[in-house]
VOBA-1610 file (N, C-alpha, C; in pm, whole numbers, padded with zeros to 5 digits, always signed):
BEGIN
Unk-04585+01240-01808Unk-04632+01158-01695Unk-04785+01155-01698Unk-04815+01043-01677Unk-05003+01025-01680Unk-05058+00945-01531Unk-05186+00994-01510Unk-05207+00975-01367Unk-05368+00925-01403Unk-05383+00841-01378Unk-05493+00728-01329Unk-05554+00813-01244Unk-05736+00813-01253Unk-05832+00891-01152Unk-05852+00799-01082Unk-05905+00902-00935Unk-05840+00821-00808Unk-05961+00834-00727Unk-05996+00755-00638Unk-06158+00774-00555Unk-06147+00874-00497Unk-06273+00926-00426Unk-06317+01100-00402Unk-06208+01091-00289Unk-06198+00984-00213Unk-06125+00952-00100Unk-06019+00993-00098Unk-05884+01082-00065Unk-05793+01096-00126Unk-05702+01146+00011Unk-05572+01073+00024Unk-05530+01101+00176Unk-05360+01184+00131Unk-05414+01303+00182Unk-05293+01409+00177Unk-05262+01458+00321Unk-05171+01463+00347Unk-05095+01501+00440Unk-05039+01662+00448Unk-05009+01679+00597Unk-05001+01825+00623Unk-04843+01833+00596Unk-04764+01745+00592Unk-04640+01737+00564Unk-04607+01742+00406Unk-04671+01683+00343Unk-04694+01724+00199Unk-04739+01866+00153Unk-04819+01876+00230Unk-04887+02067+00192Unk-04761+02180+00203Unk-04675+02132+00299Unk-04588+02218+00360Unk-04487+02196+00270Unk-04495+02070+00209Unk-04322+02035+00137Unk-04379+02143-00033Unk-04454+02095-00075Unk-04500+02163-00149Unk-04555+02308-00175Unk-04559+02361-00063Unk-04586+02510-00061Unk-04436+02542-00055Unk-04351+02464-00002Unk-04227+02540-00003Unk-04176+02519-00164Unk-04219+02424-00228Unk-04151+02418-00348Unk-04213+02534-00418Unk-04341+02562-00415Unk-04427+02646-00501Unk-04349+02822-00462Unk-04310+02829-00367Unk-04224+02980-00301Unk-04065+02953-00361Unk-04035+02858-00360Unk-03873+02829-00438Unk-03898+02839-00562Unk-03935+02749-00621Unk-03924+02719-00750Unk-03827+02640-00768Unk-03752+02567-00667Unk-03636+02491-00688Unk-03640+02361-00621Unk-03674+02278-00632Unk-03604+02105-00531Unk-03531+02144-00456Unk-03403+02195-00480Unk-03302+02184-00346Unk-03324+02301-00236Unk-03361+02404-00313Unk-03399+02525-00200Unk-03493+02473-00137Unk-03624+02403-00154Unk-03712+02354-00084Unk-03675+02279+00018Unk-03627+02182-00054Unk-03583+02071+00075Unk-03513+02162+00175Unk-03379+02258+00145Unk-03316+02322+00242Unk-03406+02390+00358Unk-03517+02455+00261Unk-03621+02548+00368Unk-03672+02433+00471Unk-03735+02312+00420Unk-03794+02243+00499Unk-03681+02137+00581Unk-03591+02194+00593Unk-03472+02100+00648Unk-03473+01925+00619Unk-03512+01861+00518Unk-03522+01784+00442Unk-03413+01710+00372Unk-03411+01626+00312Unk-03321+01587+00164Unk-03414+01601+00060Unk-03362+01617-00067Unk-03397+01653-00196Unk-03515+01547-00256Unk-03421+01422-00229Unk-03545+01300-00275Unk-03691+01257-00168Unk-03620+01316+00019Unk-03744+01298+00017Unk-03889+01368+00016Unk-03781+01480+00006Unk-03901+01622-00051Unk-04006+01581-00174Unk-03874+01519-00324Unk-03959+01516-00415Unk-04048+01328-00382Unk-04018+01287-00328Unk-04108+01198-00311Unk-04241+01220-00263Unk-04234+01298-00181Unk-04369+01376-00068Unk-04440+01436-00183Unk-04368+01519-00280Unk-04464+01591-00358Unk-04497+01527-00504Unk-04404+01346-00526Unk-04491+01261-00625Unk-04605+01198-00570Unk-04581+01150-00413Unk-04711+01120-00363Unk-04831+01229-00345Unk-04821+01322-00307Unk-04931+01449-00346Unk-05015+01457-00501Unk-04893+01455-00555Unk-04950+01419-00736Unk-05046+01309-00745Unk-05026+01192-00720Unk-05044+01060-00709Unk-05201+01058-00632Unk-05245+01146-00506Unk-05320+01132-00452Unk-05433+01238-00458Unk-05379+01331-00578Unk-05481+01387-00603Unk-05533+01387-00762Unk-05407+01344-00812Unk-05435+01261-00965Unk-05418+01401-01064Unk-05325+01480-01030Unk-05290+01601-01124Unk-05125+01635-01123Unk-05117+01670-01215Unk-04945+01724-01253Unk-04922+01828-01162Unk-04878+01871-01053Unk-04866+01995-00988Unk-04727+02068-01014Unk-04626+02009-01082Unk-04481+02046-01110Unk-04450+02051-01243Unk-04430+02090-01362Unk-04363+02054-01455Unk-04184+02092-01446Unk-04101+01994-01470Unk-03986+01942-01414Unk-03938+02004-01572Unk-03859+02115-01568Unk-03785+02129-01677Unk-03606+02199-01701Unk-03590+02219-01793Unk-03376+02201-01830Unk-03352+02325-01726Unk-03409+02415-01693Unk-03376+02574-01583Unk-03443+02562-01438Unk-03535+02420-01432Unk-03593+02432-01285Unk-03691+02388-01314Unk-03794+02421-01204Unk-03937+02352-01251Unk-04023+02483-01211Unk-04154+02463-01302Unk-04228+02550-01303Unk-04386+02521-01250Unk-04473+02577-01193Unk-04579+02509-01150Unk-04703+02481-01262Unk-04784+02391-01266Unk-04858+02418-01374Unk-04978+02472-01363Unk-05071+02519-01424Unk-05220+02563-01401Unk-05255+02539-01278Unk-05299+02389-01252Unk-05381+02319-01172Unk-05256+02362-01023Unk-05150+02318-01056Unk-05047+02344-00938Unk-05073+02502-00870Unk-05049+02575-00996Unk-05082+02721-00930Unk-05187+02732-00768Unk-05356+02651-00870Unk-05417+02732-00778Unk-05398+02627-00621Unk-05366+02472-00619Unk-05339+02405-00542Unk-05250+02469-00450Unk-05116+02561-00486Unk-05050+02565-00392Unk-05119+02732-00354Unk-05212+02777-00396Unk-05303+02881-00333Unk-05359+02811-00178Unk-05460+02733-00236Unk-05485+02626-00141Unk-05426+02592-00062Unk-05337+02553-00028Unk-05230+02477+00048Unk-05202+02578+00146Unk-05170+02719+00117Unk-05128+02818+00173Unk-05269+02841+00245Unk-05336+02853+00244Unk-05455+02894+00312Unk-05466+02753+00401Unk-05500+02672+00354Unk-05499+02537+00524Unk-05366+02524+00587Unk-05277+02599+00577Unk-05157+02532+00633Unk-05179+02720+00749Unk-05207+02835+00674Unk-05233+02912+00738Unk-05330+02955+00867Unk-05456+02845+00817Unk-05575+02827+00876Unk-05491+02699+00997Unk-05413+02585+00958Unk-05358+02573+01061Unk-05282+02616+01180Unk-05180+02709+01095Unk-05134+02783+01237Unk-05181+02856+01300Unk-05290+02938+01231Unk-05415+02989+01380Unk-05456+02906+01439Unk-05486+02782+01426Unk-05546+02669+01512Unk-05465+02683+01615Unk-05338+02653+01584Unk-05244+02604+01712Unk-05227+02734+01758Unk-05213+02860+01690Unk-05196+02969+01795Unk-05296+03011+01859Unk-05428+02971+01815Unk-05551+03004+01928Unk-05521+02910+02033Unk-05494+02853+02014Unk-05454+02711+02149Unk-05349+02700+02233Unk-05197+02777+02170Unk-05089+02816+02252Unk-05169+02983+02333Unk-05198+03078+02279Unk-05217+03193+02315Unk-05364+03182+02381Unk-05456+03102+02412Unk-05584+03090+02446Unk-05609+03161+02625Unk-05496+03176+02660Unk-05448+03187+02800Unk-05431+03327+02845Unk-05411+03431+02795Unk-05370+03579+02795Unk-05340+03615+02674Unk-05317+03818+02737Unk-05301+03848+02615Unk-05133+03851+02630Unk-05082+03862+02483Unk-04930+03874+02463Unk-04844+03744+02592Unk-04867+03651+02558Unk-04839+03522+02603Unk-04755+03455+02497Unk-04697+03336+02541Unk-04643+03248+02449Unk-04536+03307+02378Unk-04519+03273+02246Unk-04451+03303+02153Unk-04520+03416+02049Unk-04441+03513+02034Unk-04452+03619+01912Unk-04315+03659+01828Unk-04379+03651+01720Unk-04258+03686+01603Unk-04310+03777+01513Unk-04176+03884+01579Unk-04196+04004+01522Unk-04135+04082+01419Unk-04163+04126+01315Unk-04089+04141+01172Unk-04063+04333+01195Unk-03954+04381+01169Unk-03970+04510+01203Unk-03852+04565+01071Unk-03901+04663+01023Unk-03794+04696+00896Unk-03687+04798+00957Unk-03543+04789+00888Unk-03432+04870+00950Unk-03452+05025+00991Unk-03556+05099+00913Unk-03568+05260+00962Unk-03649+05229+01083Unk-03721+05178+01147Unk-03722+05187+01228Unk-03698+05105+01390Unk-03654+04969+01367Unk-03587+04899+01441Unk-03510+04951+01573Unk-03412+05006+01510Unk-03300+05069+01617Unk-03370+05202+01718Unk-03476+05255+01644Unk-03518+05364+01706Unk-03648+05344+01816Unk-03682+05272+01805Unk-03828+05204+01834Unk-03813+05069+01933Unk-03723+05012+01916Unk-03693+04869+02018Unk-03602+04932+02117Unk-03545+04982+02110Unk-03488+05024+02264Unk-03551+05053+02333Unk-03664+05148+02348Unk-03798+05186+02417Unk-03906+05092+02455Unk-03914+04992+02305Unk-04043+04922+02324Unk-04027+04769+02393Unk-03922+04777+02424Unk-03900+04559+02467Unk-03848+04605+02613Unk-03822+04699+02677Unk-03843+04694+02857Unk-03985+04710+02836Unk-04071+04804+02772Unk-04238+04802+02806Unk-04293+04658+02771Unk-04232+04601+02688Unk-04311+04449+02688Unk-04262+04364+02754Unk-04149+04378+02793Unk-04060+04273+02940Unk-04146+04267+03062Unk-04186+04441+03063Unk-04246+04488+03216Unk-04431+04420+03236Unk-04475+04457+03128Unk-04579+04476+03088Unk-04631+04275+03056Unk-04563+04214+02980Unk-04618+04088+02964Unk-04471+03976+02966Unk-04479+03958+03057Unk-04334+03854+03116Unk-04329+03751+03083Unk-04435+03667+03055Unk-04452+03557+03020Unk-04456+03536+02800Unk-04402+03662+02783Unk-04375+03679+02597Unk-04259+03595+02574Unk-04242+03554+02504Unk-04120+03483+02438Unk-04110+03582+02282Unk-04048+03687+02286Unk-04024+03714+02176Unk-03894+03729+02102Unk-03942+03701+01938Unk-03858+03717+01853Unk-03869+03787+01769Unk-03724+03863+01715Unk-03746+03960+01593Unk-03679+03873+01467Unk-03716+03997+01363Unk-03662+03985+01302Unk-03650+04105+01198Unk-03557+04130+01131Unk-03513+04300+01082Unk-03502+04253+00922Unk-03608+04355+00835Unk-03497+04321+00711Unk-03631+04440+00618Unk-03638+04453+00488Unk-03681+04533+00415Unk-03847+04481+00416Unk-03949+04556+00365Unk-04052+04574+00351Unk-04094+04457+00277Unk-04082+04413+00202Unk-04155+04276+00092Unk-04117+04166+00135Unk-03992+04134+00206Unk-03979+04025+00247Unk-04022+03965+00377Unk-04036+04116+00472Unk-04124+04091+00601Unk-04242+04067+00558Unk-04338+04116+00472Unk-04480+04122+00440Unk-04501+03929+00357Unk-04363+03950+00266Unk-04396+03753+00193Unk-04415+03676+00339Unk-04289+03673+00421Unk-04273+03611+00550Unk-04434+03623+00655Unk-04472+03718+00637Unk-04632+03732+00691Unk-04721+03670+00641Unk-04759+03682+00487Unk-04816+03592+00460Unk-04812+03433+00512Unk-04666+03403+00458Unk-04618+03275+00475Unk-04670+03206+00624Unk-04713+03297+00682Unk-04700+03241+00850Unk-04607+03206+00920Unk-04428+03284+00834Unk-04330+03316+00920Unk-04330+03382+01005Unk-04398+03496+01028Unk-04392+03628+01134Unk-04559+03611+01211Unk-04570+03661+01252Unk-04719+03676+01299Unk-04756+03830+01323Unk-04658+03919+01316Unk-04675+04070+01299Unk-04556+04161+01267Unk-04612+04253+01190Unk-04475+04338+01150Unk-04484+04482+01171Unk-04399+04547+01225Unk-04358+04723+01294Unk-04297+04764+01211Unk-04397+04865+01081Unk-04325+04902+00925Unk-04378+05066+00952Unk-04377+05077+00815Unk-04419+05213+00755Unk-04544+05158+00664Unk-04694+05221+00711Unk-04779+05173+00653Unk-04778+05275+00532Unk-04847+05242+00412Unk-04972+05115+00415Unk-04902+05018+00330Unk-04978+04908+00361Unk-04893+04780+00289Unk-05043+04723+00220Unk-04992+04714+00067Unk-05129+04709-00002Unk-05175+04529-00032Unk-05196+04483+00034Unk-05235+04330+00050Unk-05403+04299+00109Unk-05457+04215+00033Unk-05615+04213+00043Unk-05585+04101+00175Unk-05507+04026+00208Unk-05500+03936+00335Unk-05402+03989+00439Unk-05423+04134+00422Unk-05321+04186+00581Unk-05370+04254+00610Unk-05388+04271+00770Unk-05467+04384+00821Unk-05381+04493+00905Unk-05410+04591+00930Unk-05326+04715+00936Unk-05351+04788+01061Unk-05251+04835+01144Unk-05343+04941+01227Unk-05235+05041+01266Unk-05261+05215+01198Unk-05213+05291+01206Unk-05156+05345+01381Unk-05078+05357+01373Unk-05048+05406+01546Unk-04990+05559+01531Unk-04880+05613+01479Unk-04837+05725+01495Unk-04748+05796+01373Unk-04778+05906+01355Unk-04700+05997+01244Unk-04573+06012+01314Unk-04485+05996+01164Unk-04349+06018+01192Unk-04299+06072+01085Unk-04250+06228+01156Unk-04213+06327+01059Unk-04105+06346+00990Unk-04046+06389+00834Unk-03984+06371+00775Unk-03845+06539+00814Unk-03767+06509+00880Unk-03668+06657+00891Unk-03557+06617+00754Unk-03489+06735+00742Unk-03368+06772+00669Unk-03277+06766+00761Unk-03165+06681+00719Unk-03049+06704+00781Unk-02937+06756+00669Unk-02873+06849+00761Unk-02742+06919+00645Unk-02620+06945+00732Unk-02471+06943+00677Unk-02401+06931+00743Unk-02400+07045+00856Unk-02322+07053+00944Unk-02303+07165+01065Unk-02269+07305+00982Unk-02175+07276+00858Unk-02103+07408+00844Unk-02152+07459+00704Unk-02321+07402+00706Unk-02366+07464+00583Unk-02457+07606+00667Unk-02415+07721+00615Unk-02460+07836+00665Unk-02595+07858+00647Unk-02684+07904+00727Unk-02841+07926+00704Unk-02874+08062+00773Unk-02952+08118+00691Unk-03010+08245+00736Unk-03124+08259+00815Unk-03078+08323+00926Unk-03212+08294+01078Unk-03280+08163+01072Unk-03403+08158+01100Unk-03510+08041+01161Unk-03563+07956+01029Unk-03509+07917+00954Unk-03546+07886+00829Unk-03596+07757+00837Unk-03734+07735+00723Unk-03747+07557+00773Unk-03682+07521+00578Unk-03686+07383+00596Unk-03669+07306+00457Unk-03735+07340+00381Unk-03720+07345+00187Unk-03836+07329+00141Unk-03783+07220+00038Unk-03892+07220-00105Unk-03823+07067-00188Unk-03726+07157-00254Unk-03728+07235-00309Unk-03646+07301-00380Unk-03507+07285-00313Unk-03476+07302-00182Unk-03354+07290-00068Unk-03287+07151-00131Unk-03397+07056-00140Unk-03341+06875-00139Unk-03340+06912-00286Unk-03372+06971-00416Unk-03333+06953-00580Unk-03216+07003-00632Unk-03181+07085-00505Unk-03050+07183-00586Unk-02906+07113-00459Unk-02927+07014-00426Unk-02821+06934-00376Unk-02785+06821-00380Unk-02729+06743-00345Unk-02656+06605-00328Unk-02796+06572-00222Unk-02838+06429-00260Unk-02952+06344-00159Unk-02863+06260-00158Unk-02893+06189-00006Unk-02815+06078+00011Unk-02959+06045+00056Unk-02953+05880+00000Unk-03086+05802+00098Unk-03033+05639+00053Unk-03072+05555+00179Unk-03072+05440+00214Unk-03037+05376+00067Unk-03011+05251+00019Unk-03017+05125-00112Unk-03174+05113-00164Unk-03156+05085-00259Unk-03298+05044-00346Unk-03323+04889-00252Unk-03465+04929-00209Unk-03544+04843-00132Unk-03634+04853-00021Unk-03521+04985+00055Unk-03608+05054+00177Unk-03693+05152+00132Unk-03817+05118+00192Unk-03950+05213+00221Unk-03908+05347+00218Unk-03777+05371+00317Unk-03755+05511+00310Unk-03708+05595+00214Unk-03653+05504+00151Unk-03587+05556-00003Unk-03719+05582-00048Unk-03809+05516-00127Unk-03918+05573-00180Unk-03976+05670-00139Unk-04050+05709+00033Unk-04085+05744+00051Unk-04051+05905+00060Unk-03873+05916+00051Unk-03841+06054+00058Unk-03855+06084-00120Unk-03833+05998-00224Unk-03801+06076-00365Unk-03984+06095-00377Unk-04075+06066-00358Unk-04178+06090-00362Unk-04240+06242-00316Unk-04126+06228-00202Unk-04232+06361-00160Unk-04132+06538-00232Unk-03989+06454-00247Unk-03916+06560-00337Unk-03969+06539-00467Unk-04042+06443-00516Unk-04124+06482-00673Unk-04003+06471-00749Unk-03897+06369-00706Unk-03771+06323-00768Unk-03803+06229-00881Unk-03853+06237-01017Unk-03861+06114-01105Unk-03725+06059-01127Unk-03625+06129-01183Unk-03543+06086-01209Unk-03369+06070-01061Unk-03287+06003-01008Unk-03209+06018-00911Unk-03095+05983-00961Unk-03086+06086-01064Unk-02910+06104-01118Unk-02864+06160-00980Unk-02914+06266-00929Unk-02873+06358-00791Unk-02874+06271-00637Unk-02907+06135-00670Unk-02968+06091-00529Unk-02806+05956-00515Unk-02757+05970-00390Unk-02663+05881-00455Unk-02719+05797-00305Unk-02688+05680-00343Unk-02701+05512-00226Unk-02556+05465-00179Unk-02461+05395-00252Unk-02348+05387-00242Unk-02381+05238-00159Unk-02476+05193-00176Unk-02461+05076-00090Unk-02486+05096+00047Unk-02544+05195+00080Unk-02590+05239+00240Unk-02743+05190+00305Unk-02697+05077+00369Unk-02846+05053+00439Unk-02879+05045+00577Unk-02799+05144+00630Unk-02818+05209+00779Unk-02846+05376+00751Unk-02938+05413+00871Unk-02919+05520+00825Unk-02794+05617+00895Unk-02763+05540+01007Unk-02589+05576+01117Unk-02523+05613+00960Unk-02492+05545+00841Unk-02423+05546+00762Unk-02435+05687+00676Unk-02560+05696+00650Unk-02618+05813+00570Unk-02558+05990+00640Unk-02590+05890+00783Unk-02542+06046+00879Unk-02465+06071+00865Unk-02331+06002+00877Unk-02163+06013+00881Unk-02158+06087+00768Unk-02195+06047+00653Unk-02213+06104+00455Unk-02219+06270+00483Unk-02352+06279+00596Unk-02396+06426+00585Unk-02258+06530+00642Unk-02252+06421+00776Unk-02159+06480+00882Unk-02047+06572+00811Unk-02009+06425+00740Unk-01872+06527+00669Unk-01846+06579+00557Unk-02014+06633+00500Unk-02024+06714+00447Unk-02054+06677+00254Unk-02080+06561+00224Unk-02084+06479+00121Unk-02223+06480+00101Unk-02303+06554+00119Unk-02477+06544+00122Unk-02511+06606+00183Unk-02695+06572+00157Unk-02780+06638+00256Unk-02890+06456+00268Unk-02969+06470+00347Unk-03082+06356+00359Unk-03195+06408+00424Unk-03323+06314+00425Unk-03406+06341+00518Unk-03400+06215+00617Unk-03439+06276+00728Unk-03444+06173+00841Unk-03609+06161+00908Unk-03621+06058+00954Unk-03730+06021+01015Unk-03743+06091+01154Unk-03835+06180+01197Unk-03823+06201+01390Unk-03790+06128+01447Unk-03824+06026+01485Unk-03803+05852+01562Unk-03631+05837+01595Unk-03569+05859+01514Unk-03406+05808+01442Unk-03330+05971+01575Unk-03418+06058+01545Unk-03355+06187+01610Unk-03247+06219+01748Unk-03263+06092+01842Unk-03263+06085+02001Unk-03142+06007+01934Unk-03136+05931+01804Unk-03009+05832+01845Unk-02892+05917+01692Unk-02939+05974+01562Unk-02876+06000+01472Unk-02838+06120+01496Unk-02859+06189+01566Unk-02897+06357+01579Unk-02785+06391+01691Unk-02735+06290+01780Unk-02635+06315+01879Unk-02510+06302+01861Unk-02447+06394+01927Unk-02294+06405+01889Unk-02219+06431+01721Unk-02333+06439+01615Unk-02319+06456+01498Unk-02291+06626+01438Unk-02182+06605+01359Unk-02183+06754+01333Unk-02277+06764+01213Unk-02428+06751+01254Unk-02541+06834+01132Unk-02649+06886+01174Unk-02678+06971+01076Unk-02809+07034+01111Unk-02937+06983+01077Unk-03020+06976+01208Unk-03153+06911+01191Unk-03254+07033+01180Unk-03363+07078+01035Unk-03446+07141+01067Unk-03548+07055+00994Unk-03689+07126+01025Unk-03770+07157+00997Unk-03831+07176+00830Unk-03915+07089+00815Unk-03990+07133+00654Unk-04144+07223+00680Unk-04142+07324+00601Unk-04260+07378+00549Unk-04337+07302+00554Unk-04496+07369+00656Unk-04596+07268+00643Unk-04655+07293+00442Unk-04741+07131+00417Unk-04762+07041+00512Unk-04607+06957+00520Unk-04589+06921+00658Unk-04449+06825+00694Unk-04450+06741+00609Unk-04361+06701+00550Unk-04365+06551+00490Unk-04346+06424+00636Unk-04422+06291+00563Unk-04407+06224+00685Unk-04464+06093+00653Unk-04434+05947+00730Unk-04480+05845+00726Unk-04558+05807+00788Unk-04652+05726+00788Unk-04721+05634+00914Unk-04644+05522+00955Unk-04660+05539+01100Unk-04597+05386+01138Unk-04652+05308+01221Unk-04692+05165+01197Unk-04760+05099+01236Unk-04778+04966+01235Unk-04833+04853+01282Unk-04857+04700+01250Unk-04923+04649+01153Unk-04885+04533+01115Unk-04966+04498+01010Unk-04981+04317+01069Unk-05072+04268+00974Unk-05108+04142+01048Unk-05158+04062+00969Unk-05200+03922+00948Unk-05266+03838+00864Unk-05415+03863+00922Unk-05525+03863+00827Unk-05686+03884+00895Unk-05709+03779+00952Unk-05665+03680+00919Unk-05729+03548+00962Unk-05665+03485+01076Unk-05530+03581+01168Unk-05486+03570+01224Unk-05604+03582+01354Unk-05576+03487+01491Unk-05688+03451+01568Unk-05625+03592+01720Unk-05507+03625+01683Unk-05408+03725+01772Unk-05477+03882+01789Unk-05562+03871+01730Unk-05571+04028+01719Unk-05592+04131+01859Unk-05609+04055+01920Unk-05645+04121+02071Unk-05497+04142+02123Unk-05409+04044+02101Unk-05243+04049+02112Unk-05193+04166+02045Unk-05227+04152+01911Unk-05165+04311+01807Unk-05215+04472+01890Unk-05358+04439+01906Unk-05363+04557+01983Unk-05278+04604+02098Unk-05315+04531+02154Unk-05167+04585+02323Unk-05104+04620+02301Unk-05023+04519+02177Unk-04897+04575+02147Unk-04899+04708+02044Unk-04995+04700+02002Unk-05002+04842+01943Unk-05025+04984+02047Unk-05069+04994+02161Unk-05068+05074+02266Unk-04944+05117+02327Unk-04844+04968+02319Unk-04723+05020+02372Unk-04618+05050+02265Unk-04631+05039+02112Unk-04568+05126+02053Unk-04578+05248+02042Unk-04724+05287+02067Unk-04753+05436+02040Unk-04686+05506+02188Unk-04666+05458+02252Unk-04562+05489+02424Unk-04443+05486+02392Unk-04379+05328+02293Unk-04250+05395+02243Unk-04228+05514+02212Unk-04316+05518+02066Unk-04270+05574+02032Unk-04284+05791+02023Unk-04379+05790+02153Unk-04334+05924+02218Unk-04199+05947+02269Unk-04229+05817+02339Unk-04068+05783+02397Unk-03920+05853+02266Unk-03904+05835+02211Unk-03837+05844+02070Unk-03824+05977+02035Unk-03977+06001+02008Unk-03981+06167+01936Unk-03975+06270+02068Unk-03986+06249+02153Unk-03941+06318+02293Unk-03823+06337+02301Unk-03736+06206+02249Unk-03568+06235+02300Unk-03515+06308+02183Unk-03590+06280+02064Unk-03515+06302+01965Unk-03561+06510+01910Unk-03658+06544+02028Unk-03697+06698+01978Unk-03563+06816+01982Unk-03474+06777+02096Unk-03359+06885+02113Unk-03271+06857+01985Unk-03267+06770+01916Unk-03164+06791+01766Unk-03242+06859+01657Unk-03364+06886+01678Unk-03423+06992+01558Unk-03398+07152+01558Unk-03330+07185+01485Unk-03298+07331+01531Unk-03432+07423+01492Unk-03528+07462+01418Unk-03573+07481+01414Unk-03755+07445+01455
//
């Protein structure tokens, strides 16, 4: 295909930027159109007129899909940044009014979801009434793509999240315990050590969660012939494993008030230093909200006392 140069003048549309950033995140015509709730042809029409009006190949169309080319690459860089720089526009202009107003969409990963939102959405009900919020739950990379994207506008993870366009703000340590079944015998006041988690059965979450990494890391686990998943991506699930005696795991403090009850296992204690995560928000920089992230960062750190308060009577040691 050959393209005729075109005057400096050149009229692109924000509907084009968008059809085309979604193609550039697919890699596919039909997934695109689907994302942008569209049809196929008039997706790819939007993005021959884009071609057309800026007088460059941005797609090469080939037998497995299409691939972007050079010039496409850094275009749909571009694209992502004014379409981003747009939705701060409009959210300085919906949110211009208070803080934690309007609409917020909130990305929160499964370890800590269940433990952390029961506490924290009466304090933001009470606290800012006029929120319209939404979640949304799922693993670490896809909340953080979705952030970029200017799907989410903030996410409640396990920091640090290593991205030169996200900004971060630590709120509270959350400590790493051993859980072991009820009827594994222990001698007096004993805390965990790694050696405890090398010479047993680990159970931890599916390849994807933060927490999985974050526990074989601190057991200095290279290899997890010993670590079994089974397809478990709750940690309710992991517990039951321990309960009846099929493992051992580590658990997060946070999880304690809700995993730790009515369960037949034992919760102790690791040898300082504790092993442990940060948990905290993360955000786009160029996001215009930041006075919003804060608040809401005040009343997680209230959750989540809230949490490690309920959850202190299941630590036996």
């Amino acid at each position: 295909m050959s393209y005729a140069l075109v005057p400096l003048m050149t009229h692109v549309t924000l509907k084009q930027l968008r059809y085309f950033d979604a193609l550039a995140r697919e890699q596919h015509f039909g997934r695109a159109a689907d994302a942008c709730a569209v049809t196929q042809p008039a997706l790819s029409m939007q993005i021959q007129d884009l071609e057309a009006s800026l007088g460059i190949a941005l797609v090469e169309r080939t037998r497995s899909g299409i691939k972007l080319t050079p010039k496409g690459e850094e275009i749909a860089i571009r694209a992502q940044r004014l379409l981003n720089d747009v939705r701060n526009l409009v959210d300085y202009a919906q949110h211009a009014g208070g803080i934690l107003s309007g609409t917020l969409r909130l990305g929160v990963i499964p370890s800590v979801a269940p433990y952390l939102l029961p506490p924290l959405l009466p304090l933001l009900k009470a606290k800012y009434p006029d929120l319209e919020l939404h979640v949304r739950e799922t693993q670490t990379q896809p909340l953080t793509e979705e952030l970029v994207e200017g799907k989410l506008d903030v996410l409640l993870l396990a920091l640090p999240i290593k991205n030169p366009d996200i900004e971060t703000l630590p709120i509270f340590e959350d400590r790493f315990l051993l859980a072991l079944p009820k009827s594994r015998k222990l001698s007096g006041r004993v805390r965990a050590t790694k050696e405890m988690v090398e010479h047993d059965r680990l159970l931890l979450l599916e390849e994807g969660h933060c927490l999985r990494d974050q526990a074989l890391t601190y057991c200095s686990l290279q290899q997890v012939d010993d670590v079994n998943t089974f397809g478990a991506s709750s940690l309710s699930t992991i517990v039951e494993m321990v309960s009846a005696g099929f493992g051992i795991t580590l658990l997060p403090e946070i999880c304690l008030g809700v995993e730790g009850r009515s369960r037949e296992i034992k919760i102790i204690r690791f040898v300082d230093p504790e092993p442990a995560r940060s948990i905290g928000l993360a955000w786009r920089r160029s996001s215009p909200r930041r006075d919003d992230f804060l608040a809401l960062g005040q009343l997680v750190a209230e959750a989540g006392q809230l949490s490690l308060k309920r959850g202190a009577q299941a630590v036996q040691v």
